[in-house]
C-alpha positions as MATLAB code, in Angstrom:
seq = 'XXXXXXXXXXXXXXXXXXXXXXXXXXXXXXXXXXXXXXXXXXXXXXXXXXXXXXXXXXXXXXXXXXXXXXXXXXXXXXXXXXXXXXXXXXXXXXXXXXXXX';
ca = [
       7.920  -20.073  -49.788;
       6.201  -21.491  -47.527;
       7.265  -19.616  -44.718;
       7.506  -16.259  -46.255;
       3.633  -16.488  -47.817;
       1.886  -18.330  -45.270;
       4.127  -17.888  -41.906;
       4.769  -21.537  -41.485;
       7.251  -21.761  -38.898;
       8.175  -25.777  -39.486;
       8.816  -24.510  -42.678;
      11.260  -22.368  -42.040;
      12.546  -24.424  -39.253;
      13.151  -27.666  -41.795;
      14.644  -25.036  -44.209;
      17.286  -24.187  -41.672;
      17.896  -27.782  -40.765;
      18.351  -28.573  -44.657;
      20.575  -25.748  -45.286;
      22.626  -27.163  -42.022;
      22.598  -30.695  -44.270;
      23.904  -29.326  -47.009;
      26.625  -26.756  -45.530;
      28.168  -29.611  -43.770;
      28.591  -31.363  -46.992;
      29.735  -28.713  -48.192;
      32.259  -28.181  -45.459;
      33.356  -31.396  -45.932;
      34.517  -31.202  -49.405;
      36.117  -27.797  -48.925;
      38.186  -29.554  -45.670;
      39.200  -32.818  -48.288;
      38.843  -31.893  -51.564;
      39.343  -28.054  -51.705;
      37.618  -25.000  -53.585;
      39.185  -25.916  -56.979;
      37.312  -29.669  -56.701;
      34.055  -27.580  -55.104;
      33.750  -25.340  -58.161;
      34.116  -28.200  -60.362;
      31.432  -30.182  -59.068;
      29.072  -27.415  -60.334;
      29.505  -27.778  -63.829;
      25.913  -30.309  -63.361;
      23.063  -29.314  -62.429;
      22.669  -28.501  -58.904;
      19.419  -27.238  -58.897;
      18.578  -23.372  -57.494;
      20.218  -24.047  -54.432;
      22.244  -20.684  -54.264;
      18.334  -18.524  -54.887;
      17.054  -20.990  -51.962;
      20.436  -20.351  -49.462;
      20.674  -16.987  -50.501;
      16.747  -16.247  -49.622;
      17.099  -18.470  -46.440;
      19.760  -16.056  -45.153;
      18.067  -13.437  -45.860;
      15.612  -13.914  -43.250;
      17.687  -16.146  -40.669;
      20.875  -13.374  -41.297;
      22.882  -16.015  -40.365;
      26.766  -15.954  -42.031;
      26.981  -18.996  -42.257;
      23.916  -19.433  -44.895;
      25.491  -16.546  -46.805;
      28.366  -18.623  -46.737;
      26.947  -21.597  -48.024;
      24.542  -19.889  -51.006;
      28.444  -17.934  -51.851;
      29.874  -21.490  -52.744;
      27.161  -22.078  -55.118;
      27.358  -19.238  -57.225;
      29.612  -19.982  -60.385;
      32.492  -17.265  -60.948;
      33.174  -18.995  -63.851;
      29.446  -17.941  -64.885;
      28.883  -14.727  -63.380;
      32.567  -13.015  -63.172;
      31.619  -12.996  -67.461;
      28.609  -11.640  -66.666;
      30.053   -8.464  -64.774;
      32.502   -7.414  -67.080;
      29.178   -8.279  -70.441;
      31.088  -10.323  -71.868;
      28.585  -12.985  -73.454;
      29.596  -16.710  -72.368;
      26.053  -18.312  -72.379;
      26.420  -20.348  -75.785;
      26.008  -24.188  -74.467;
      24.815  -23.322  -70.589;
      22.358  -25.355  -69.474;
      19.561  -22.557  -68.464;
      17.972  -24.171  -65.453;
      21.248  -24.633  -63.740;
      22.574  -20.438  -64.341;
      18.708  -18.763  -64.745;
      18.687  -19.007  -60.708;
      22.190  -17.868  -60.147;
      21.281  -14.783  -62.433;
      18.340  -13.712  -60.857;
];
């Protein structure tokens, strides 16, 4: 937010450096552990960290932060959503309300 409201360029710089953090994490469990353990570590709460990768690449337009914000969206939680099928009973709301929107 604070480089798309008021232009900060550090901002957006320690954004990108942040999202680099985290993508090499999560390279690093993809490369050991695999998708299947991936996807299961996001049944906590994670936060909105897809909305913030998702937003970040969509001013960078870098793959690689599309990439990223991908592995945090839950196709366990949306793929239900798709088809209306209604799977929300027990969901924790501030983990899925950012995936949704």
């Amino acid at each position: 937010d604070q480089y798309t409201i008021a232009g900060s360029s550090l901002a957006l710089q320690l954004a990108i450096g942040l999202a680099a953090y985290v993508g090499g994490r999560l390279e690093r469990v993809l490369s050991t552990s695999g998708l299947t353990h991936h996807w299961a570590t996001l049944n906590m709460e994670y936060g909105g960290m897809n909305d913030v990768l998702w937003q970040l690449a969509a001013i960078t337009g870098r793959p690689e932060h599309r990439r990223w914000a991908s592995l945090f969206d839950k196709p366990c939680f949306l793929s239900p959503q798709a088809t209306h099928e209604d799977r929300l009973s027990k969901m924790h709301a501030n983990t899925h309300v950012p995936i949704a929107i």
